[in-house]
VOZABA-484620 format. One record per atom (N, C-alpha, C): residue in one letter; x, y, z. Coordinates in pm, whole numbers, plus 50000, padded with zeros to 5 digits. Layout:
% residues N
AXYZ
...
% end
This chain:
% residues 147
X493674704550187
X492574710950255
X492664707750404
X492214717450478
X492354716350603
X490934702750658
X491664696850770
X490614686850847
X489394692650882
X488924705450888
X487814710450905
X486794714550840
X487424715950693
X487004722750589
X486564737750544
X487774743350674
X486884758950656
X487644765650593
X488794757850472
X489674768550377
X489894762550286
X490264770850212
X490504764650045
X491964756650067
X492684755150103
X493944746950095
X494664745650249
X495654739350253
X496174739850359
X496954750750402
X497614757050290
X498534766950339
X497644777950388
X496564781950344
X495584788350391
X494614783150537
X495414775650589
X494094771250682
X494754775050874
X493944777450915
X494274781451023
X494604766051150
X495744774451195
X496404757551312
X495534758751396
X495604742051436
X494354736151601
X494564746451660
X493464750051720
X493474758451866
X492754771251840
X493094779251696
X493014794851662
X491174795751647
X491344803651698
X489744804351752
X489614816051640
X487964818451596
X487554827751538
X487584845251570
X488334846851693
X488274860651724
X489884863451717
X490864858251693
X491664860351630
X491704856551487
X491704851451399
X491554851451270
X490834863151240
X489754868651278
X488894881051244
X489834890651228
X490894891751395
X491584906051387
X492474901751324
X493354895951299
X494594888051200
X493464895151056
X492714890251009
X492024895450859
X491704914250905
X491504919350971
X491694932850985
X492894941151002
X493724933851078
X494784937551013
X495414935350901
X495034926950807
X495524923850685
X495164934650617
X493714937050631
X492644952450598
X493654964450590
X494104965450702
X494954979450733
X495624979950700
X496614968250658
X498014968350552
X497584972050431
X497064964750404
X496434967850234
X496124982950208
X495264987850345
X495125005650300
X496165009950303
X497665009150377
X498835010250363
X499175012050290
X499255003550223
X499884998750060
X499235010349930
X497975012249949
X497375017449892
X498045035049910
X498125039050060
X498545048450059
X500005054850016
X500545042950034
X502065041849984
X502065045249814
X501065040049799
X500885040149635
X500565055149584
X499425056749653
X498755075549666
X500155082649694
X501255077149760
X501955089049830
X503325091349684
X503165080549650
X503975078249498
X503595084649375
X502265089249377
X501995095649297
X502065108749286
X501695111749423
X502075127049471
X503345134649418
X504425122449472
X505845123949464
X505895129149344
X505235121549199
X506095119749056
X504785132249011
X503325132949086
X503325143548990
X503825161449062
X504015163449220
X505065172949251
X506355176049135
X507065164749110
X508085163349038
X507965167648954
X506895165248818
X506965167848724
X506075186148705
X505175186648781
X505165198548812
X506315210948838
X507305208648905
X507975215348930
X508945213748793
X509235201448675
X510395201248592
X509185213048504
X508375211748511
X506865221248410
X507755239248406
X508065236248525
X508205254348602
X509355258348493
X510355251748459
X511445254348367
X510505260648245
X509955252448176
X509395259048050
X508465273048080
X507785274348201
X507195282548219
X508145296748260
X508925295448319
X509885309448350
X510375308648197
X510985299548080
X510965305347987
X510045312447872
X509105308547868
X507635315547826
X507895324647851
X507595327948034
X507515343748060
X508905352447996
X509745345747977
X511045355547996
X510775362247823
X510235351947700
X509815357547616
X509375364747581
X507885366847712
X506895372547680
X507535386047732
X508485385647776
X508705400847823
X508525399247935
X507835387748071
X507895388148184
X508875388748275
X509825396248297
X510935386848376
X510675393748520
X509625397948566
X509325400248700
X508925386248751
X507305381848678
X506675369848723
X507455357548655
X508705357648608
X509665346748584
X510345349848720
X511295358448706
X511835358948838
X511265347048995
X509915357048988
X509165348749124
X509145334049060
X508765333148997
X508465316948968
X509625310249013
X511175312348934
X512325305248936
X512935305849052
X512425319949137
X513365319449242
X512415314949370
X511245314649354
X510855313249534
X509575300349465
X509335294149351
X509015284449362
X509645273149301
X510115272249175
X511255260649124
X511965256849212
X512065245949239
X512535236149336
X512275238149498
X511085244649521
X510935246649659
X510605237249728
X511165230349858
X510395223949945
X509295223049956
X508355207149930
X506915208549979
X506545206550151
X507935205250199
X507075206150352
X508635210450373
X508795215550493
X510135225950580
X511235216050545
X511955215950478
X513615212450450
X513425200550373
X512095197450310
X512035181650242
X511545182750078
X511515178050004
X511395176349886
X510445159049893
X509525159549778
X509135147849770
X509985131849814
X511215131349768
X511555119649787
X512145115649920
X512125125649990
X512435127150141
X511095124150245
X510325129650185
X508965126050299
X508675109750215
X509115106050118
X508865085550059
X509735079950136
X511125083350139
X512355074650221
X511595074850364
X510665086950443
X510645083250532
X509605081450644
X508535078150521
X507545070050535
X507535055650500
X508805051550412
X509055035450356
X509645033850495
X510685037850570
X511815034450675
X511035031850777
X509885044050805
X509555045350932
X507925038750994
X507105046250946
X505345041450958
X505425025250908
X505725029850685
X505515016650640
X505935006150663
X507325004950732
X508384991950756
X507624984350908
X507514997550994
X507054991551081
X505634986551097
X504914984451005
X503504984250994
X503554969150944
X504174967050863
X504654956250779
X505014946850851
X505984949950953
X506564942151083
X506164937151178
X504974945251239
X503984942351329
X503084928051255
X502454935751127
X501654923251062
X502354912051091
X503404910651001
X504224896050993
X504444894051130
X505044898751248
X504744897551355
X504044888651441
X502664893251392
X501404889851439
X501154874851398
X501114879551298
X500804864951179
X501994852651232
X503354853251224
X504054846251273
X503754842551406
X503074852251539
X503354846051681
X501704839051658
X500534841351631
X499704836451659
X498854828451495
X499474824651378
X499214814751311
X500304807651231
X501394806851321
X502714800751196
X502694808351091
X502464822151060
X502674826250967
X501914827650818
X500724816550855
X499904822050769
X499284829950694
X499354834850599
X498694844950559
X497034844350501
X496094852850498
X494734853650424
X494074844350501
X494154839550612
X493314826250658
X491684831250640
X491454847850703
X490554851050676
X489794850150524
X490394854250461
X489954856150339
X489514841450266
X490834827450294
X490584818750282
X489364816750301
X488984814550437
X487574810350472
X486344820450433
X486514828050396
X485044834550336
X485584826150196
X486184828150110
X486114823149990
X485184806850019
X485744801850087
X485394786550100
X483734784450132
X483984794850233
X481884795050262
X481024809250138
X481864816450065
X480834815649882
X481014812649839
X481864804249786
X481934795749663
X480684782749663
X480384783649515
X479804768749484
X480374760949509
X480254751049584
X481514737949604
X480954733049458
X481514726149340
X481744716449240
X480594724949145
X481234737649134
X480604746249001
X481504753248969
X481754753748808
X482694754348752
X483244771848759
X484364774448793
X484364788748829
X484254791948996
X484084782949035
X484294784049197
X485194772349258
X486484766449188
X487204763249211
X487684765249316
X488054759149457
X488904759749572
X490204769849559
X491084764949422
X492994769049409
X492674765449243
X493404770349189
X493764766549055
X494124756049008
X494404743949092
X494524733549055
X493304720949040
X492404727349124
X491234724149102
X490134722749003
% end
C-alpha cells in the first residue's frame, strides 16, 4: 500500500509529486481507451455480420434462380455479392486499418502518457476511488485479492 493511503496496493499507487489534476486526466484518458476498445469491438461485429450477410446472398440468388427469378438473381449476384462496403474496401480492410492506424496510435499515446508522467502505472485513478468506497475491514470490500 502506498505511504498515503490513497490506493489499494502499490502497483496502483501514484509516485511523490503527481498531483490530482493529472491522475484525473491520466483516468480520462484511460476512459477514452476503453471507448476505443469498445468500438474496436462494435467495428468487429460489423465486419462478421457484413460477412455473413453477404455469404447469405449465395443461397439467396439460388432461391431466386429456382423460383424462376434469374433477373432479380442476376442483380443480386452481380452488383451486390461481394460488393465493397465503402470505395475499393471490403470489411477486413477498413479493421486492418483502423487496428494500424487510429487504434495503434491511441494505444501509444496512452502508454505514452502513463509512462512519461506516472512510471507507467496503470488505473491509479480507478485505484483511488476504489480505496475511498470501499468498507475498509468489511468483508467483500477487500483492498486486492489477497486481502
Amino acid at each position: 500500500m502506498s505511504g498515503d493511503k490513497r490506493s489499494v496496493d502499490a502497483e496502483h499507487s501514484r509516485p511523490a509529486g503527481v498531483d490530482d489534476t493529472t491522475i484525473d486526466a491520466l483516468g480520462e484518458l484511460s476512459k477514452a481507451l476503453e471507448t476505443i476498445h469498445r468500438v474496436r469491438g462494435h467495428l468487429y461485429s460489423a465486419h462478421q455480420l457484413v460477412g455473413g450477410a453477404d455469404l447469405t446472398l449465395d443461397r439467396v440468388v439460388t432461391l431466386l434462380r429456382e423460383a424462376g427469378h434469374d433477373a432479380v438473381a442476376d442483380r443480386v449476384e452481380h452488383e451486390l455479392l461481394g460488393r465493397n462496403v465503402l470505395p475499393g474496401r471490403w470489411t477486413f480492410q477498413i479493421m486492418e486499418e483502423f487496428d494500424d492506424g487510429y487504434y495503434a496510435t491511441f494505444q501509444e499515446i496512452e502508454r505514452y502518457a502513463r509512462d512519461t508522467l506516472v512510471d507507467g502505472r496503470r488505473h491509479i485513478y480507478e485505484a483511488e476511488m476504489k480505496q475511498r468506497r470501499r468498507t475498509h475491514g468489511r468483508a467483500g470490500h477487500e483492498a486486492t485479492p489477497s486481502q
